[in-house]
N, CA and C of each residue as an Amber inpcrd file, in Angstrom:
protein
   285
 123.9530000 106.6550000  87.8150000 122.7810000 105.8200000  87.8240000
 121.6520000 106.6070000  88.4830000 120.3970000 106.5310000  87.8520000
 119.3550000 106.9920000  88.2950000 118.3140000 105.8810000  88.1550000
 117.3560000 106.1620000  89.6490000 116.4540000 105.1210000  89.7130000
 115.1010000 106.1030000  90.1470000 113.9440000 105.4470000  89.0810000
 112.8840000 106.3740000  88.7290000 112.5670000 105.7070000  90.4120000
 111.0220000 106.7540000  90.6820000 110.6500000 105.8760000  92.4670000
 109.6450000 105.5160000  92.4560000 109.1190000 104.9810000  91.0750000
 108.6810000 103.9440000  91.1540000 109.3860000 102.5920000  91.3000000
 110.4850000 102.5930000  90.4770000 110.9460000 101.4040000  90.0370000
 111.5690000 101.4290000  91.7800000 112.1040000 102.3590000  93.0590000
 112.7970000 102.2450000  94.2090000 111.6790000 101.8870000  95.0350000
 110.4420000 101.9690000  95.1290000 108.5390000 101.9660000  95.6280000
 109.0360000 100.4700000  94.9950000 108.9820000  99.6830000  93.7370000
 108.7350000  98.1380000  93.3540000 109.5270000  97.3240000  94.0990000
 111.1350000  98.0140000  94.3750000 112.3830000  96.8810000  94.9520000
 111.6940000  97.3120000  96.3100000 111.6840000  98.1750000  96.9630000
 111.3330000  98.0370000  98.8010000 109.8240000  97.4840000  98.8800000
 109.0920000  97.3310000  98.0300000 108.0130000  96.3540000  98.0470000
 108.1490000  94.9340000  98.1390000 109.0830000  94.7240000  97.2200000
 109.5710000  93.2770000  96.9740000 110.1980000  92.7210000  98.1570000
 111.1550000  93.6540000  98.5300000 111.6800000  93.2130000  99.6650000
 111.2260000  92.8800000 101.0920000 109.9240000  93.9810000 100.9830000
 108.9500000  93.8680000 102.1730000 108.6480000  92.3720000 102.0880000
 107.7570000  92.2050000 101.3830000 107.5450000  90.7770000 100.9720000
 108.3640000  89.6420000 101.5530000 109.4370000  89.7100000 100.8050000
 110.1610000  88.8210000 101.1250000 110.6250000  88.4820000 102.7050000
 111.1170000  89.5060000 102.8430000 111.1440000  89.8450000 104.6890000
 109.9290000  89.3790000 105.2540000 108.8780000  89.0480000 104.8690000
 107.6100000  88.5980000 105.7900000 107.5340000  87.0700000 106.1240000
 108.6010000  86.6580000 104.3870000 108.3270000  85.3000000 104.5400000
 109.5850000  84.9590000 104.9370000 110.6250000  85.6180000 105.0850000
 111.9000000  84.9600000 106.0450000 113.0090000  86.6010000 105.8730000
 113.2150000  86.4530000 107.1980000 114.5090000  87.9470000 107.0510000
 115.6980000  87.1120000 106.3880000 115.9220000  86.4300000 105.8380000
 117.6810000  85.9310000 105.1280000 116.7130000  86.5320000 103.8300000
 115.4770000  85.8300000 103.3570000 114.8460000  85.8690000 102.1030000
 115.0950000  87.3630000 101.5140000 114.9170000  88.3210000 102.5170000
 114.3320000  89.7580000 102.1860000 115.8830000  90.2900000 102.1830000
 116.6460000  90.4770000 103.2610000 118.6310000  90.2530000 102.6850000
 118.8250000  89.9630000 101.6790000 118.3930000  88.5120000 101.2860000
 118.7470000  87.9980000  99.8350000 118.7200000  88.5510000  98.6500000
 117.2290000  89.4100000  99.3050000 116.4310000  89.9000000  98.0120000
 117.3480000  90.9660000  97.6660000 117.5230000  91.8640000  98.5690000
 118.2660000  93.1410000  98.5740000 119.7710000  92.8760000  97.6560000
 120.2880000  91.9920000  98.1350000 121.7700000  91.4750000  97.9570000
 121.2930000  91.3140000  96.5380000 120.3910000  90.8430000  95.8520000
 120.5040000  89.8540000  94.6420000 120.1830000  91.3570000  93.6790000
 119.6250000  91.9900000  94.1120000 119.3740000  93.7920000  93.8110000
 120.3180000  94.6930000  93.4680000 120.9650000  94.8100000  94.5610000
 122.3040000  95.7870000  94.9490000 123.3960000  95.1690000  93.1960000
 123.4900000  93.1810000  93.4370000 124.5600000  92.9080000  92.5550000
 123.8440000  93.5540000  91.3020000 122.8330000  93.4260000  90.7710000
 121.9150000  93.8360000  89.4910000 122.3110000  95.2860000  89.2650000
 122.3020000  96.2150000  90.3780000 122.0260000  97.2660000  89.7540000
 124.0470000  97.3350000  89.7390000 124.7740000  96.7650000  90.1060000
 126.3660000  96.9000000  89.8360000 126.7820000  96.4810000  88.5290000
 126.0400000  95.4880000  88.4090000 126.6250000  94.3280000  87.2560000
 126.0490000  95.4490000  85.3970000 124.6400000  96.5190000  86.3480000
 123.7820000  96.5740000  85.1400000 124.9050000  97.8170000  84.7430000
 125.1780000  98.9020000  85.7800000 126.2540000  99.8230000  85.5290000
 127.6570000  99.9240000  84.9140000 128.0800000  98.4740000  85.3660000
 129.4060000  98.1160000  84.6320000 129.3080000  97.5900000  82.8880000
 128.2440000  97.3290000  82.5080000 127.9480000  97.0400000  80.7890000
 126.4040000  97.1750000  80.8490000 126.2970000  98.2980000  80.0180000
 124.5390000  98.4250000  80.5360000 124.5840000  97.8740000  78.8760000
 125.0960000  97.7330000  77.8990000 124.5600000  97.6050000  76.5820000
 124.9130000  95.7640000  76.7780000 124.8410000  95.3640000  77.3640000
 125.1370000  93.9310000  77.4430000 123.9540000  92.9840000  77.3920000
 123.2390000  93.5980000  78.2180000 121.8130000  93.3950000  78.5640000
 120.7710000  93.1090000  77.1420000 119.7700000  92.2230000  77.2580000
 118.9130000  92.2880000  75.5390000 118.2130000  93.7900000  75.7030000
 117.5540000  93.6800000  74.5820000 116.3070000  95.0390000  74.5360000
 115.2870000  93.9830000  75.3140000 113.9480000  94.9570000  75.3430000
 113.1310000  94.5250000  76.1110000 111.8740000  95.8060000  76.2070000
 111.6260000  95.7040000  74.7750000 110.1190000  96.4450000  75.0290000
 110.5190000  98.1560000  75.2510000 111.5610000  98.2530000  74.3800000
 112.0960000  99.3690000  74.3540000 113.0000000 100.4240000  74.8990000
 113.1310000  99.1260000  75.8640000 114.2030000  99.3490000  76.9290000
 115.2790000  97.8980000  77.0540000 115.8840000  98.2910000  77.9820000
 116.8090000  96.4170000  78.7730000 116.3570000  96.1700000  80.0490000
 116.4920000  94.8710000  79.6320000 115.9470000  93.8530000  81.0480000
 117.4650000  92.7100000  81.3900000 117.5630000  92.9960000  82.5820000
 118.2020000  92.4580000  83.6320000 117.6280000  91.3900000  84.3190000
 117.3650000  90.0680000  84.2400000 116.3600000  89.0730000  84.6380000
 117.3090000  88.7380000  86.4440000 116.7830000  88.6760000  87.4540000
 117.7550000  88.3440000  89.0850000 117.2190000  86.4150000  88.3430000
 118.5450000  86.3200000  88.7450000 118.8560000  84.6370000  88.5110000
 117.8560000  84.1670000  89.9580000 118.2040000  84.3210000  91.0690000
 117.4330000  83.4880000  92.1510000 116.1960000  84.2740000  92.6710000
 115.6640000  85.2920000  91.8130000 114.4690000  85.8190000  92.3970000
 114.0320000  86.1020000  90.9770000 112.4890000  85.7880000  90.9440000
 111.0880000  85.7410000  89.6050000 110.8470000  87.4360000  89.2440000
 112.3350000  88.1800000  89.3020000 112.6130000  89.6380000  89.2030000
 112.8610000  89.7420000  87.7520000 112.7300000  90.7600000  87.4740000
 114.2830000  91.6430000  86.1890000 113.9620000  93.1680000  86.8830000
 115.3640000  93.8370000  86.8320000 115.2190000  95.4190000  86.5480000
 114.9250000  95.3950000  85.3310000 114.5450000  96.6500000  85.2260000
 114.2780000  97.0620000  83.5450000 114.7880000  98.4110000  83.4950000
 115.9370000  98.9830000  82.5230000 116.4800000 100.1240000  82.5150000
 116.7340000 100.2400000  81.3020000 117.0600000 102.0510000  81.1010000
 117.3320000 102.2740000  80.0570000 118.7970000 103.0480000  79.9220000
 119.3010000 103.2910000  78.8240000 120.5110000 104.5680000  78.9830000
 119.8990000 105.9010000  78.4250000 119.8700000 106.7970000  79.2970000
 119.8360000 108.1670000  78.8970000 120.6040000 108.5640000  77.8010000
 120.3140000 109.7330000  77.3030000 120.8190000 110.3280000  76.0000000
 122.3220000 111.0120000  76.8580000 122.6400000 111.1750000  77.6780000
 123.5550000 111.9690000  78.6870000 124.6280000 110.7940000  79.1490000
 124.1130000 109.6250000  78.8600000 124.6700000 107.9540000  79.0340000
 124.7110000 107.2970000  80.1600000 123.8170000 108.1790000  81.1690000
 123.7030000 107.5020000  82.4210000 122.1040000 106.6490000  82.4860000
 122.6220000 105.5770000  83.5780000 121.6130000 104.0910000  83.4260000
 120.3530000 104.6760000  83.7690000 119.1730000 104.4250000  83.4350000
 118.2250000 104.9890000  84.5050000 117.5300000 103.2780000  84.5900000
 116.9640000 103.2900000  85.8900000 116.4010000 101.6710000  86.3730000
 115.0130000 102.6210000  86.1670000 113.6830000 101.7750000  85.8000000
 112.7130000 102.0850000  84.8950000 111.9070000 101.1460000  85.8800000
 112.2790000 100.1420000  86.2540000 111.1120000  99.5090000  86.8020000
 111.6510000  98.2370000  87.4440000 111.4340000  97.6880000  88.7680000
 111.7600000  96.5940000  89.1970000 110.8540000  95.7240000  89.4330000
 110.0520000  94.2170000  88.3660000 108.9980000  94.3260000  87.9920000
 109.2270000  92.6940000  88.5590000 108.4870000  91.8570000  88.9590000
 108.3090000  90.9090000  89.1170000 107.8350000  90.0730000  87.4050000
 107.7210000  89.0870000  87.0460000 108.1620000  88.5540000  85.7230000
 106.7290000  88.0090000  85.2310000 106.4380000  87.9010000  86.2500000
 104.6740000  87.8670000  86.0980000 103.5810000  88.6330000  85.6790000
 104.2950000  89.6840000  86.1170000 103.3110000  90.8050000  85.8340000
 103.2770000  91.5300000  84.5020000 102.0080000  92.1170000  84.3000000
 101.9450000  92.4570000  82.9520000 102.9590000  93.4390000  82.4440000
 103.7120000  92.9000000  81.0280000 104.8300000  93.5050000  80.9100000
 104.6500000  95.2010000  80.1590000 105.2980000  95.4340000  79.8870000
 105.6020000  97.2570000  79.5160000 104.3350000  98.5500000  80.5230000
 104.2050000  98.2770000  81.6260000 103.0800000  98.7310000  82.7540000
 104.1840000  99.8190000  82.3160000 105.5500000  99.8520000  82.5820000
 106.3320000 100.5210000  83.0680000 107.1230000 102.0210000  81.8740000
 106.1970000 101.6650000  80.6610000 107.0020000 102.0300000  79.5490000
 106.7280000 103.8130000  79.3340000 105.7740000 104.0590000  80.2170000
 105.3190000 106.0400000  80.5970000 106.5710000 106.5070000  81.2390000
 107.5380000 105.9720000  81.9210000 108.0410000 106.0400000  82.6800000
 109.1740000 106.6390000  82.3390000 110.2510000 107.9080000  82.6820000
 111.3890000 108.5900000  82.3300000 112.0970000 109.4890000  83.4920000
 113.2460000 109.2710000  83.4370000 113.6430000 110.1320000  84.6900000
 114.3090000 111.6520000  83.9170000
């Protein structure tokens, strides 16, 4: 697994965040992260497409990772994007 640093710059942002508005929140956040990027490694083709890539939506946080599989078949995480925000920002992006 490879994680571009932007997309590692979006999750310790998020988490900052969250941590401001409660330390369990910003744990949570992390925890709900950590399972994403396990769950995304163990079946990365499971996941839908998503703008030319896959999206991973976090069930209790307004998240998705967004990753792709390398030609080499390892995951790369592309962007950890809040769901709001304008989508494919992230699509220049290659590790």
């Amino acid at each position: 697994m490879r994680v571009h640093p932007e997309a590692a710059r979006e999750a310790r942002a998020a988490r900052r965040w969250y941590s401001e508005y409660s330390k369990d929140a910003g744990e949570r956040f992390v925890a709900a992260y950590r399972q994403a990027v396990k769950v995304i490694a163990d079946s990365p083709a499971r996941w839908p497409s998503y703008l030319g890539a896959r999206r991973y939506h976090m069930r209790r946080f307004p998240y998705s990772v967004i990753f792709d599989v390398a030609a080499d078949g390892v995951v790369e995480i592309l962007a950890v994007t809040h769901d709001r925000r304008g989508p494919g920002y992230w699509r220049r992006r290659s590790l």
